[in-house]
Every structure is written in C-alpha cells, then in structure tokens.
C-alpha positions in Angstrom: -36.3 109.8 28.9 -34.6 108.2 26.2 -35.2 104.5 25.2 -32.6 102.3 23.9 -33.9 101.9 20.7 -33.1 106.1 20.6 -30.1 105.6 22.1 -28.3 103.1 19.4 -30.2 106.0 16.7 -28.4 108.4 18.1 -24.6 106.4 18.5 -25.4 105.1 14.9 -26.0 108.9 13.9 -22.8 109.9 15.2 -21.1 107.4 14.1 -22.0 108.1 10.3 -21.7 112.1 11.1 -17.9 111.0 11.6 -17.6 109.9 8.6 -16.9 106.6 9.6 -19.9 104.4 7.4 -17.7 101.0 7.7 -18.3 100.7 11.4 -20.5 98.2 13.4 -22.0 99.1 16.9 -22.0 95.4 18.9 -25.2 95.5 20.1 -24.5 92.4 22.3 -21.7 93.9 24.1 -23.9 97.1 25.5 -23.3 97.8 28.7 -26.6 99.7 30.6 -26.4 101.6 33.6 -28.6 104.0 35.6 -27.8 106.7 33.6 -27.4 105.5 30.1 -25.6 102.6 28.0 -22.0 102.3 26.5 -22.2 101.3 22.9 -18.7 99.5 21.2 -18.1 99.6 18.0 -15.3 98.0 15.8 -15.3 98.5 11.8 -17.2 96.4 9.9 -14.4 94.3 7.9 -13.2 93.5 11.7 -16.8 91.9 12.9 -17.5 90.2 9.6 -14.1 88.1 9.1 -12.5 88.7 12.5 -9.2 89.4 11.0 -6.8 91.5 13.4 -5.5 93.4 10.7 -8.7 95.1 9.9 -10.2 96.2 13.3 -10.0 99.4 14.8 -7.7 100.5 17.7 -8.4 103.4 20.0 -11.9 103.3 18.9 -13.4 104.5 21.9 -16.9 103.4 23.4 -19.9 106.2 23.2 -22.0 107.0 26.3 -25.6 108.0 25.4 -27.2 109.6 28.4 -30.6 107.9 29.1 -32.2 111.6 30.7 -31.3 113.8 27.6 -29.8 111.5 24.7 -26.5 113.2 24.9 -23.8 111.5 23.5 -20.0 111.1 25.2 -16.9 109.8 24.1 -15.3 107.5 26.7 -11.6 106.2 26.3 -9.5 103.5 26.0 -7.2 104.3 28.3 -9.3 102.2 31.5 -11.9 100.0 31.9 -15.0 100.8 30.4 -16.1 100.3 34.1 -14.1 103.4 35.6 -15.8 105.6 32.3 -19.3 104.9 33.6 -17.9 105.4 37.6 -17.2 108.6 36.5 -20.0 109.3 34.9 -22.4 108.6 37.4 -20.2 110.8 39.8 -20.4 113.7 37.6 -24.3 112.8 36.9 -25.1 113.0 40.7 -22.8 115.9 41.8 -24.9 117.9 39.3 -28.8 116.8 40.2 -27.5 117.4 43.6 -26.7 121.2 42.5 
C-alpha cells in the first residue's frame, strides 16, 4: 500500500525524470479515489503569477496507483473523471482474473 505522501514522491520524481524542474504539482487540486490519486500540475511561472501566457497546455494529470505506486499518464482529451472510470474498470477486470 502506498501512502500519499509516496505517491506526490513518486509524481514529483517523474516529473523531474522528464526533465521538466519548472513544474508545480497542485496539491490542492488532488483528486483520491479507491485506487489511487490524480496529481495536476502546471509550470511554475504559471502558479506563481497566474499569467496565461506562461502555463502549460496538454500537460496531462498522473495517476499514481495506491496498491503498487505505479505511475500513469492520463489525458486531456476528457474529464479527469472518465480517466479514473476507466481506471477502476481496468483495476477490477484484473483482480477479478
């Protein structure tokens, strides 16, 4: 089992893995779910003067899986919502294998 505090570790690790050090993970916007939490993140220059023309776009939320602290790239394409329906769909098709 994976705690949160692990979990933002491990989305702050990959988020510095992808060479991205100017990025902010919005702790407050988290969304937890049985099976994990989505972190959002937006680049730093974005979060500290709220200036349109320096945020991200297409910066898509990570998944952190709270069983085994994998880590999954959602999309932007829905809601975040439809990413975690998803997941838990795929999550219980496979403990039910």
């Amino acid at each position: 089992m994976v705690t949160f505090a692990e979990a933002l570790k491990i989305a702050r690790d990959y988020l510095d893995i992808s060479n991205n050090p100017s990025l902010y993970i919005m702790e407050d916007l988290t969304i937890e779910f049985e099976y994990g939490w989505v972190f959002f993140y937006q680049s730093t220059e974005r979060v500290k003067i709220a200036g349109v023309l320096v945020g991200l776009g297409g910066n898509a939320p990570v998944l952190v899986d709270k069983l085994d602290g994998t880590l999954h790239r959602t999309g932007t394409a829905y809601r975040q919502e439809k990413y975690i329906e998803d997941y838990i769909k795929k999550k219980k098709m496979n403990n039910s294998k």
